[in-house]
C-alpha positions in Angstrom: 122.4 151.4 -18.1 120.6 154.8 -16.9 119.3 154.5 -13.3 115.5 154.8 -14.2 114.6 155.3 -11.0 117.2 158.0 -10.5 115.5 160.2 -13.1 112.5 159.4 -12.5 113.2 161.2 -8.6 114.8 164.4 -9.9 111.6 164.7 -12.6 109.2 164.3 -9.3 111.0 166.4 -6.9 111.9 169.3 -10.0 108.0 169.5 -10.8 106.5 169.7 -7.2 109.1 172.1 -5.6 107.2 174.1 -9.4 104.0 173.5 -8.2 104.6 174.6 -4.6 105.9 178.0 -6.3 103.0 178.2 -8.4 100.7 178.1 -5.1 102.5 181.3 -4.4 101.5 183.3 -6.9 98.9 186.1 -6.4 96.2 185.1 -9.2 94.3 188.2 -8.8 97.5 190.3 -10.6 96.5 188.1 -13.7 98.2 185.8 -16.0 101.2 188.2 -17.5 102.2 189.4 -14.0 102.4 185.6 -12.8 104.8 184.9 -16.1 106.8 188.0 -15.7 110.2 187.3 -13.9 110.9 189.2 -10.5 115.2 189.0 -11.7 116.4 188.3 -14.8 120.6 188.4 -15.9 123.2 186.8 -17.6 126.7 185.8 -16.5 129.4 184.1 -16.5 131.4 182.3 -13.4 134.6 180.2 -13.3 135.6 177.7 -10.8 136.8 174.6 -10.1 135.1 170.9 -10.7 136.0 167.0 -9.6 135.6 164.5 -11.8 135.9 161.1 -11.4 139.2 159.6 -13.6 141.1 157.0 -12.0 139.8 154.2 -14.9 140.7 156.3 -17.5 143.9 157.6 -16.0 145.1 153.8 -15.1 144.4 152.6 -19.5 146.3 156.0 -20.5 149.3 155.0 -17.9 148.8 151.4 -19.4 149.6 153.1 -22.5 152.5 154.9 -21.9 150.8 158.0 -21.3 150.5 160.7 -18.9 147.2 161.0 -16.6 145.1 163.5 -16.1 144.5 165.7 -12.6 140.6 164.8 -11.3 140.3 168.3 -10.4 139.9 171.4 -13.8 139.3 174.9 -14.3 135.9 175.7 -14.8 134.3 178.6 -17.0 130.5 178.6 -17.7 127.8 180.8 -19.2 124.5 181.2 -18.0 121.1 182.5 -17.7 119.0 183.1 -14.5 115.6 183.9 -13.7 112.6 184.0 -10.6 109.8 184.2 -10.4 109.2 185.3 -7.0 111.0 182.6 -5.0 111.1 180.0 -7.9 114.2 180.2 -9.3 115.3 178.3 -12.9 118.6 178.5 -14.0 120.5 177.5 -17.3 124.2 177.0 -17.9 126.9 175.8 -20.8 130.0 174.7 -18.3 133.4 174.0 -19.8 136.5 172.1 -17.9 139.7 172.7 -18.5 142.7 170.6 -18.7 146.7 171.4 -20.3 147.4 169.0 -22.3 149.8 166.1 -22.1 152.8 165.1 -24.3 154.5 161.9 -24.2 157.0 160.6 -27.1 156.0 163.5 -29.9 152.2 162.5 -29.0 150.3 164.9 -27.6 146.8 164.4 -25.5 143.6 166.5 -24.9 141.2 166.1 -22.9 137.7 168.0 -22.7 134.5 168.3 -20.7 131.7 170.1 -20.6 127.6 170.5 -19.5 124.7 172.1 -20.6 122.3 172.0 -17.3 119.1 173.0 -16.5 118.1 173.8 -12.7 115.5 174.6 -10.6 115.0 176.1 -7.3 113.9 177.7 -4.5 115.2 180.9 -2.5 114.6 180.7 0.8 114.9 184.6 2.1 112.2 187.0 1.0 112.1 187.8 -2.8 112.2 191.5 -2.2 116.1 191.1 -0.4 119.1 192.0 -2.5 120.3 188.5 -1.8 119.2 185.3 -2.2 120.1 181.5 -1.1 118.2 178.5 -3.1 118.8 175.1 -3.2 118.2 173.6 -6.5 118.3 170.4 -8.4 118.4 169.9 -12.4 119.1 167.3 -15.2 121.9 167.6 -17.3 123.9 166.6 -20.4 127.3 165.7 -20.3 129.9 165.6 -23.1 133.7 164.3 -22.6 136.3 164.2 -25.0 139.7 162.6 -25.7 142.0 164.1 -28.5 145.2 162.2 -29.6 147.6 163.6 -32.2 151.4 164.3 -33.1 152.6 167.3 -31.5 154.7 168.5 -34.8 154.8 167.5 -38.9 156.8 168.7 -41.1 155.1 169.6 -44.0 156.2 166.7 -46.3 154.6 164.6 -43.4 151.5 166.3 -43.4 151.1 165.7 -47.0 151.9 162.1 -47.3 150.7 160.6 -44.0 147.6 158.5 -44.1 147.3 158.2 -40.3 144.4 160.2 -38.8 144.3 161.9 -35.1 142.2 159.9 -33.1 139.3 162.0 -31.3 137.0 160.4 -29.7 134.0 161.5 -27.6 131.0 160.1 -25.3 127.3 161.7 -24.3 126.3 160.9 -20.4 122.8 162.3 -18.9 123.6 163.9 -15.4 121.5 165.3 -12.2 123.0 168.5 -10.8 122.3 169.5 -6.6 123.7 172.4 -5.7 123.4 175.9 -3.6 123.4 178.8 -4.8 123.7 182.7 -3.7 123.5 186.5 -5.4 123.5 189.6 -4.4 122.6 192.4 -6.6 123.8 196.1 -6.9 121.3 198.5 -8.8 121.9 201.6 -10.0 119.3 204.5 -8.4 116.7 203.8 -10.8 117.1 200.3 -10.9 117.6 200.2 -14.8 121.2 198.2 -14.5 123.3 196.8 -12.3 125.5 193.8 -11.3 125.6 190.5 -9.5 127.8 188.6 -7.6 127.2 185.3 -6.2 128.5 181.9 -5.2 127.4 178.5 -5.9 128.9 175.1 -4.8 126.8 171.6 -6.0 127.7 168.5 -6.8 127.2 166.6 -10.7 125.9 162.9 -10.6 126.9 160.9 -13.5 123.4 158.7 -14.6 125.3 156.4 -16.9 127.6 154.3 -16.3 128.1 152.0 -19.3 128.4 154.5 -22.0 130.7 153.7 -24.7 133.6 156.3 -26.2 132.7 156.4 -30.3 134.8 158.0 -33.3 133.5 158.0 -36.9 130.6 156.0 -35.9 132.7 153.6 -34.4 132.8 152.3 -30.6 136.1 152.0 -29.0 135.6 149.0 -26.8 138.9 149.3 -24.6 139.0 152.6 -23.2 137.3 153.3 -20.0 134.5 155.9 -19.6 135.1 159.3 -17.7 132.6 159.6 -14.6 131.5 163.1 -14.8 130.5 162.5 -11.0 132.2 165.3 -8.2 131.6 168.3 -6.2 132.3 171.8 -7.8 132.1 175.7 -6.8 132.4 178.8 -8.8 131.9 182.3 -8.4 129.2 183.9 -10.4 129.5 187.5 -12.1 126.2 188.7 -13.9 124.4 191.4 -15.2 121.5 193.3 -16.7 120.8 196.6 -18.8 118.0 199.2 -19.5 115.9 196.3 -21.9 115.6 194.9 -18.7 114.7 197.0 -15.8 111.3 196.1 -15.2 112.9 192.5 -14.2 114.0 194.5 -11.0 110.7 195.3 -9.5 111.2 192.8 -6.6 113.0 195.5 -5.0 111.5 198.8 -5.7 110.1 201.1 -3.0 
């Protein structure tokens, strides 16, 4: 079942490393400077992420089938934002396998994260770099696709035996550290970031059940989405966004 007391930590510790930030605000610049960000950007970053798959990996081998490495590719797309030194982040993170074939059957398997974080940078807001530690919560989704690697057509059009895809939801908590620089243009309108982050996911469930259809699969072993990670983080911002870079005007 979820570890209730596990959440219930990441909600405390998320809302009063907010509240600390909020003490930092200057209340005499009034309410729309307070909720204007300091750096705002997109981007994107790849890496590489752990995961925890030696259950699953022993029932495929069980099967007759081929294993998947605990370490994938990662790609993900975000969003980040301070305020000042509060820092909130949001991210969609795919991981990558190649896919298996054994005996004309071929195997998938997928997982991914949506991830919200927050956090706070620990140099001066008005530096071209930063460095935050953060924490966030998290959903996880993994997925397992079965099918035949070829049909003919006459196959195709008379076989009544379905691929098999089946999936499973997990709630996570994500620690981490983060770090960007930033490269402006003169008048600050655009520019790009580069950063690096490394954390580490923490599965919260741990008897989730795989379902297809609307039906659970009671045999097959859940995935642990649990493991360190790192990626490299490329972002950017454009003219509709240059007053987001008044953190490091003159």
């Amino acid at each position: 079942m979820i570890s209730t007391k596990r959440i219930l930590l990441a909600v405390i510790v998320m809302a009063a490393s907010t509240l600390v930030q909020a003490g930092e605000v200057n209340c005499d610049t009034g309410m729309m400077k307070m909720m204007k960000p300091t750096h705002e950007f997109g981007y994107v970053s790849a890496g590489s992420a752990w995961l925890t798959l030696g259950k699953v990996n022993s029932f495929l081998n069980g099967q007759g089938l081929s294993g998947f490495p605990e370490q994938a590719w990662s790609l993900s797309f975000g969003r980040y934002k301070d305020f000042r030194r509060l820092v909130m982040e949001s991210d969609l993170t795919l991981r990558i396998w190649g896919d298996n074939l054994n005996a004309g059957l071929r195997t998938s398997l997928f997982a991914g994260d949506i991830t919200w974080n927050n956090g706070f940078n620990v140099l001066p807001p008005e530096w071209v770099g930063s460095l935050y530690p953060y924490l966030g919560l998290g959903i996880g989704l993994n997925n397992l696709y079965f099918r035949d690697n070829s049909k003919t057509l006459a196959e195709l059009r008379t076989t009544t035996e379905p691929n098999s895809n089946v999936w499973e939801l997990t709630p996570l908590l994500n620690l981490g550290l983060g770090s960007n620089f930033l490269f402006a243009n003169n008048d600050r309108s655009k520019g790009l970031v580069v950063g690096l982050g490394a954390g580490y996911l923490v599965d919260l469930y741990y008897t989730k059940r795989w379902m297809s259809d609307g039906i659970y699969i009671s045999d097959l072993p859940s995935i642990s989405q649990t493991g360190p990670y790192v990626r490299l983080v490329l972002g950017a911002w454009g003219k509709h966004h240059h007053h987001h870079m008044e953190g490091h005007e003159e």
